[in-house]
C-alpha positions in Angstrom: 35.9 5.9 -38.0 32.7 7.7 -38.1 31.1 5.4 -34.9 34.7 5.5 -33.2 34.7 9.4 -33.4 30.7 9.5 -31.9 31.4 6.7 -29.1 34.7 7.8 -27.9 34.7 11.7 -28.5 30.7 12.3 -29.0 31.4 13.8 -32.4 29.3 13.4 -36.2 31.3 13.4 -38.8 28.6 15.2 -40.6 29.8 18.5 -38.4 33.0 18.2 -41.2 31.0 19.6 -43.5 29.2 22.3 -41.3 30.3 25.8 -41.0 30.4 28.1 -37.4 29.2 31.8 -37.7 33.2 32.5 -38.9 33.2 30.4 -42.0 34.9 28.0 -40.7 34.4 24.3 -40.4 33.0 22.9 -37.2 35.5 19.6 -37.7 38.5 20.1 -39.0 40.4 17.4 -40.3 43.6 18.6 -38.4 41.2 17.6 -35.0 39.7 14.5 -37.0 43.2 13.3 -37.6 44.6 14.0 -33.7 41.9 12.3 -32.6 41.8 9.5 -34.7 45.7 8.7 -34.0 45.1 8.4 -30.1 42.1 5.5 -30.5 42.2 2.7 -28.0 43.7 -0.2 -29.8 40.7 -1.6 -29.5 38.8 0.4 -31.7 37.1 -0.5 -34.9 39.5 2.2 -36.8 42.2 0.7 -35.0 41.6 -3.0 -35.8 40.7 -2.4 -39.7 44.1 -0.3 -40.4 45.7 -3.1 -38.7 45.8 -2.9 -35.1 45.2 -6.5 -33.2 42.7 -5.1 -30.6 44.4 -5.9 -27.7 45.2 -3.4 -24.9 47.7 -3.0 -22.4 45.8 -5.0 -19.9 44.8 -8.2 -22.7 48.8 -8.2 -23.4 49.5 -8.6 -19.6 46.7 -11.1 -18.8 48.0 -13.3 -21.5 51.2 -13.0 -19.9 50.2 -14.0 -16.6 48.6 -17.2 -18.5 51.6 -17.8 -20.3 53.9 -17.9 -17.2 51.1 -19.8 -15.3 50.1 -22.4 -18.1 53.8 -22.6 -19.5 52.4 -21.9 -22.9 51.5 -18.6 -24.8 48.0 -17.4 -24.8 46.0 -19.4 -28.0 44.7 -15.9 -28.5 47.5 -13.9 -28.4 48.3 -12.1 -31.4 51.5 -13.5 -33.4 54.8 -11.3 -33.5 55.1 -9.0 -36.7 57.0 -9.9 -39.6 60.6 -9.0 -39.6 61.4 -5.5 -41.4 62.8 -5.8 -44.8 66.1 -3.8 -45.0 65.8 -3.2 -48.8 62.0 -2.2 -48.8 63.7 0.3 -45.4 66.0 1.4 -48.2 63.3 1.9 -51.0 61.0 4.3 -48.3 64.3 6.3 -47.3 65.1 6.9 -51.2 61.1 7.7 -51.9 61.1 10.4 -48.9 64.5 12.2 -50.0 63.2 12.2 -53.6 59.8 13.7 -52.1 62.0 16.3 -50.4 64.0 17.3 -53.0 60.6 17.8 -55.2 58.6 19.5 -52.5 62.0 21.9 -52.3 62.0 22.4 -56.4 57.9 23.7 -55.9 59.0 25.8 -53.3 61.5 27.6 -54.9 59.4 27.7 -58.3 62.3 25.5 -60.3 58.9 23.0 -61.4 55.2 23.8 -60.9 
């Protein structure tokens, strides 16, 4: 993330833990986290949280070999794996029970 940050938006990561004149930090990680999300997929931070590192344009070139060679690209990354409906379920029921808790804090019921 740290090289991502300097190459694509000319930012340290060190600046995180500097202060401006206000007393505020000179990187918040609201702006570290915007900018982070909107990373070429090509990025390192993109490719070690999952990503495949192809673009748009590497998706399209394979295309153009597939339709010219009659075969997909060797490259080409394979499709995802089919979405579990039950672990779908499990992550619905974890949220609503993380709602329902966040709501109890809120109105002081549990600390």
């Amino acid at each position: 993330m740290e090289s991502d940050l300097s190459q694509y938006h000319h930012l340290d990561i060190r600046d995180r833990d500097r202060f401006d004149e206000h007393g505020r930090r000179c990187l918040p990680l609201r702006r570290i986290s915007a900018l982070v999300k909107f990373l070429p997929p090509d990025s390192a931070t993109a490719i070690v949280t999952g990503g495949s590192g192809w673009t748009l344009t590497d998706v399209l070139l394979s295309d153009v070999f597939h339709a010219t060679a009659g075969a997909p690209h060797p490259a080409r990354p394979k499709a995802e794996k089919p979405v579990d409906p039950e672990q779908v379920r499990k992550v619905a029921a974890f949220r609503k029970r993380n709602v329902e808790r966040q709501r109890q804090i809120d109105a002081g019921e549990i600390t």
